[in-house]
C-alpha positions as CSV (number, residue, x, y, z in Angstrom):
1,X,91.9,118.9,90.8
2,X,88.4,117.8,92.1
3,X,86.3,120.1,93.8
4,X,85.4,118.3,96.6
5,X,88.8,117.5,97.8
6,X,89.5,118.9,100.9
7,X,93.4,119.1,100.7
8,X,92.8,121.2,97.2
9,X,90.5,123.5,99.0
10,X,92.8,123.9,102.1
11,X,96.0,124.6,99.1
12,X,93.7,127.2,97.3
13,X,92.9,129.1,100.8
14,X,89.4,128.1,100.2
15,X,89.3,127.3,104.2
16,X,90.3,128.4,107.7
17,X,93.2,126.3,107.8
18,X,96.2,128.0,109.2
19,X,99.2,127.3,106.5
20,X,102.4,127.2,108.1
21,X,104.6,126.8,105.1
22,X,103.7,127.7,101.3
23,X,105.4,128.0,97.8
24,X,104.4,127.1,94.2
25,X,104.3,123.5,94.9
26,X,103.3,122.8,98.7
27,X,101.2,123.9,101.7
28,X,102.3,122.5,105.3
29,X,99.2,122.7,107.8
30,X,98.8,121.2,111.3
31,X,96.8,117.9,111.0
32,X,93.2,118.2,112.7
33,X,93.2,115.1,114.8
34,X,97.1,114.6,115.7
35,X,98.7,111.7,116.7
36,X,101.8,113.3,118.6
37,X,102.3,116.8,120.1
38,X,103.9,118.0,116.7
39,X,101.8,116.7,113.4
40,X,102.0,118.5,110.2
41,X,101.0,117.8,106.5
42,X,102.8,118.2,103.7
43,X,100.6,118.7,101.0
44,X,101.5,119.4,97.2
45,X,99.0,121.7,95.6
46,X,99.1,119.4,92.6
47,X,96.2,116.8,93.0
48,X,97.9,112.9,93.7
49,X,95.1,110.5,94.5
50,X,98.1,108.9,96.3
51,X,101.2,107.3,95.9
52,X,99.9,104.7,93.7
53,X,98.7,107.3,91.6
54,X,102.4,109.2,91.0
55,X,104.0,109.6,87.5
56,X,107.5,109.8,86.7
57,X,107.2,113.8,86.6
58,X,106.2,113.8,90.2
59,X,109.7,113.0,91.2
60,X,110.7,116.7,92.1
61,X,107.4,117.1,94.1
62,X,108.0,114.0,96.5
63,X,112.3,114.7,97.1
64,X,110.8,118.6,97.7
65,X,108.3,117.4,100.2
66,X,111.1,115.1,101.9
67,X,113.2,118.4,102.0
68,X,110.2,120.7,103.7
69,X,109.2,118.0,106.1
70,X,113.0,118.3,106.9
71,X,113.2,121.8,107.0
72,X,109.8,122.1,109.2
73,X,111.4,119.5,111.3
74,X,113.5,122.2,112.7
75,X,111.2,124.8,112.3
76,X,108.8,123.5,114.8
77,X,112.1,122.2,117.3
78,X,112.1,118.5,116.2
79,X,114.9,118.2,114.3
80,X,117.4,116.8,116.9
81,X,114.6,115.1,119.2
82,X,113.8,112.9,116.1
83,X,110.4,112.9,114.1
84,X,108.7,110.3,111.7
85,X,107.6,110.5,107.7
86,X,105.0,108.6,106.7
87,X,102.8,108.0,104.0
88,X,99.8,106.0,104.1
89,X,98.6,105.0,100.9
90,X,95.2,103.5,100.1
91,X,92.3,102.5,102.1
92,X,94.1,99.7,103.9
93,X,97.2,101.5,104.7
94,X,95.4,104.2,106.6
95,X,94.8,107.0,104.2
96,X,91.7,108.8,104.5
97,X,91.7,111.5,102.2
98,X,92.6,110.7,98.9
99,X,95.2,113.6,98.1
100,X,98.8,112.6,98.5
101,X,100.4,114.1,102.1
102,X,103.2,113.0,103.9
103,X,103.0,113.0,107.7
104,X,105.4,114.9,109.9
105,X,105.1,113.3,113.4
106,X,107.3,113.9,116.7
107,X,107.6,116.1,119.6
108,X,107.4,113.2,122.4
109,X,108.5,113.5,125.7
110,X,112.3,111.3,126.1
């Protein structure tokens, strides 16, 4: 865990950050600068540099942050409306800070 990592800080309560969701392994959080009118995080409180940087042991983080995103999906009322997950990985692929999140996007207009 690196100590200038702002997703670490945010999972350790270290900052303002509203957390929607929490358990042992995850914090959900609204995303600062959204990109649709619903845009959550899915963060695991275990430090991931990024998907590149996953083990084999990191399986039962990523299918419980699949099943959160799914669960917040309704939560927030964008289950039946439809919603995106995404992951960018790496510089080039859009990701910014380098602590694995997956990206719950939706809530347009039809």
């Amino acid at each position: 865990m690196l100590n200038d990592c702002l997703f670490c800080n945010i999972s350790k309560g270290q900052t303002a950050t509203e957390i929607l969701f929490e358990n042992d392994t995850l914090v959900v959080f609204k995303d600062i600068n959204p990109h649709a009118p619903v845009h959550l995080l899915i963060v695991p409180k275990k430090h991931i540099r990024s998907i590149n940087d996953l083990m084999d042991d990191d399986q039962p983080i990523l299918a419980e942050m699949i099943m959160i995103a799914r669960d917040m999906a309704a939560t927030v009322g964008v289950s039946q409306s439809g919603y995106k997950l995404l992951f960018n990985v790496e510089k080039g692929g859009g990701q910014v800070i380098f602590h694995l999140h997956l990206h719950l996007i939706g809530g347009w207009k039809k």
